[in-house]
C-alpha positions as CSV (number, residue, x, y, z in Angstrom):
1,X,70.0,139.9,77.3
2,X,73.7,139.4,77.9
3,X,73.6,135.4,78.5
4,X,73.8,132.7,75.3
5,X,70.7,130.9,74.1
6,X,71.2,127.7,72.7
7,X,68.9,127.5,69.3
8,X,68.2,124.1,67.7
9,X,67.0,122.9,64.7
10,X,65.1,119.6,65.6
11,X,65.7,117.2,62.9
12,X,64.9,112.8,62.9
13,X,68.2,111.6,62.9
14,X,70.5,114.8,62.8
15,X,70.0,118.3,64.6
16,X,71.5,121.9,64.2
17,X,72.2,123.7,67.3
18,X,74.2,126.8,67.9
19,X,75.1,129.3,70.8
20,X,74.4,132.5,70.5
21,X,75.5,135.8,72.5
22,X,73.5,139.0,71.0
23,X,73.4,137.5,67.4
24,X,77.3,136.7,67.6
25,X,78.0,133.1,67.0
26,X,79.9,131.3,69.7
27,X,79.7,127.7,68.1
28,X,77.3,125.9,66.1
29,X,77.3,121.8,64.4
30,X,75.4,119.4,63.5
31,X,75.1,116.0,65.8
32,X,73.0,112.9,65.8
33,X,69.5,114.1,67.2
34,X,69.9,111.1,69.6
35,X,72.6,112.9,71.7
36,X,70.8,116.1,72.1
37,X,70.1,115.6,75.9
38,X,73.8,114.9,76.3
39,X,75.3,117.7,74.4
40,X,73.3,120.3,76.1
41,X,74.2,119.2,79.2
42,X,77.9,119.6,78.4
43,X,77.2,122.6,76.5
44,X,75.3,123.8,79.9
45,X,78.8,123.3,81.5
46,X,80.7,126.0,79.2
47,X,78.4,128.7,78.4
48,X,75.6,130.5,80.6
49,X,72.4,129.4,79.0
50,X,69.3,130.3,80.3
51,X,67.1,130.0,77.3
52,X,66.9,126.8,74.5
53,X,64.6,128.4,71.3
54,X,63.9,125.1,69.4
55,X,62.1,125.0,66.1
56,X,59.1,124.2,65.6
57,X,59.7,121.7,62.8
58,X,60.2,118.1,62.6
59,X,59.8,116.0,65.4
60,X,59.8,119.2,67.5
61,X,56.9,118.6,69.6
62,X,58.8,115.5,71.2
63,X,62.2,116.8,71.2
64,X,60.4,120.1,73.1
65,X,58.5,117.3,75.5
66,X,61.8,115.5,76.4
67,X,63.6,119.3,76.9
68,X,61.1,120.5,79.4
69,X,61.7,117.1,81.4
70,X,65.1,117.4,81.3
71,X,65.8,121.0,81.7
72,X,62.8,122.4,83.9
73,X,64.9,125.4,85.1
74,X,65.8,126.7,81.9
75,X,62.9,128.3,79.3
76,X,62.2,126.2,76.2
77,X,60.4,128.3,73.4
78,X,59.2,126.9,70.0
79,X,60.0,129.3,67.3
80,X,58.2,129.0,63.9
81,X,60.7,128.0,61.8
82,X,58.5,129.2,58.2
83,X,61.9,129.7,56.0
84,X,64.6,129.0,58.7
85,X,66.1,126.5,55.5
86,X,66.4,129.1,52.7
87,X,67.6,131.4,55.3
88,X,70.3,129.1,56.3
89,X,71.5,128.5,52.9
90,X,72.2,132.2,52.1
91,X,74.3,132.2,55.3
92,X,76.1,129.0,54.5
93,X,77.2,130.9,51.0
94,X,77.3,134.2,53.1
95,X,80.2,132.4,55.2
96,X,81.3,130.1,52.7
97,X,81.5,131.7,49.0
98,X,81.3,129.7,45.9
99,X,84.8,129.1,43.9
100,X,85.6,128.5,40.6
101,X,83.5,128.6,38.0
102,X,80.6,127.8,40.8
103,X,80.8,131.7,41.5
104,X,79.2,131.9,37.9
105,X,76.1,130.0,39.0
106,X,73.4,132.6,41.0
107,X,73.4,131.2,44.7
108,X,69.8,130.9,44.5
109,X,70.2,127.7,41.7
110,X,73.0,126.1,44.5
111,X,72.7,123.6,47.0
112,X,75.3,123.6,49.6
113,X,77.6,120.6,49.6
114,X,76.8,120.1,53.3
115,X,73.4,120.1,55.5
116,X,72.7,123.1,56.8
117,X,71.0,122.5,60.1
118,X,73.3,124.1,62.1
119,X,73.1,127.4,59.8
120,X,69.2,126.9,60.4
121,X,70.1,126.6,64.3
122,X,71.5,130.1,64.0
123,X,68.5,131.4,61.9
124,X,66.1,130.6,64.6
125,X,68.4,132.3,67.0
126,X,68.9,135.0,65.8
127,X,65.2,135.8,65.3
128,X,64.4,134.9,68.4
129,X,66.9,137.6,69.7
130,X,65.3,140.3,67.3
131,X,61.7,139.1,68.0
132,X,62.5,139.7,71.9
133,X,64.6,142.8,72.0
């Protein structure tokens, strides 16, 4: 599997989505889940995607519906996204360590000062890619 995926983390109002190239992390933000069709297709202009993996939380069943309209020759999956959140907050303090007298507090008692969606984006990713090795 040498070509990105595009993982997303279906959300209301705001999504996570991030490229992925064999578990490496080409990009990955948060946008306004309204935009979704658009930002994919611009992302499908930069990187080769063949594959979105969406989870399979919130509002996921109509986000996947609109996908497979929009994008009928790429594959959609639904992931189960069971954990994806505490997952992505390890990685978030992973990548970004406490400082300060925050490093005192165990990571497991912190909330990241910023959504993590897109770290959830990458969680689903990446388990996708070690799921279908």
């Amino acid at each position: 599997m040498n070509d990105e995926i595009l993982a997303i983390d279906p959300g209301r109002e705001k999504t996570g989505i991030a490229i992925l190239k064999n578990s490496d992390v080409l990009e990955h933000k948060i946008i306004n889940s309204e935009e979704l069709v658009q930002i994919i297709k611009s992302l499908l202009e930069k990187y080769i995607i063949k594959t979105i993996v969406m989870g399979n939380g919130t509002s996921s069943k109509k986000k996947y519906d609109l996908l497979k309209q929009e994008f009928i020759d790429r594959d959609i999956v639904l992931i189960n996204e069971y954990r994806t959140t505490d997952e992505a907050r390890k990685l978030y303090f992973q990548e970004n360590p406490p400082k300060g007298w925050k490093k005192l507090i165990p990571l497991g008692m912190q909330v990241p000062p910023v959504p993590v969606d897109d770290y959830a984006a990458i969680v689903i990713g990446r388990k996708y890619l070690k799921d279908n090795k």
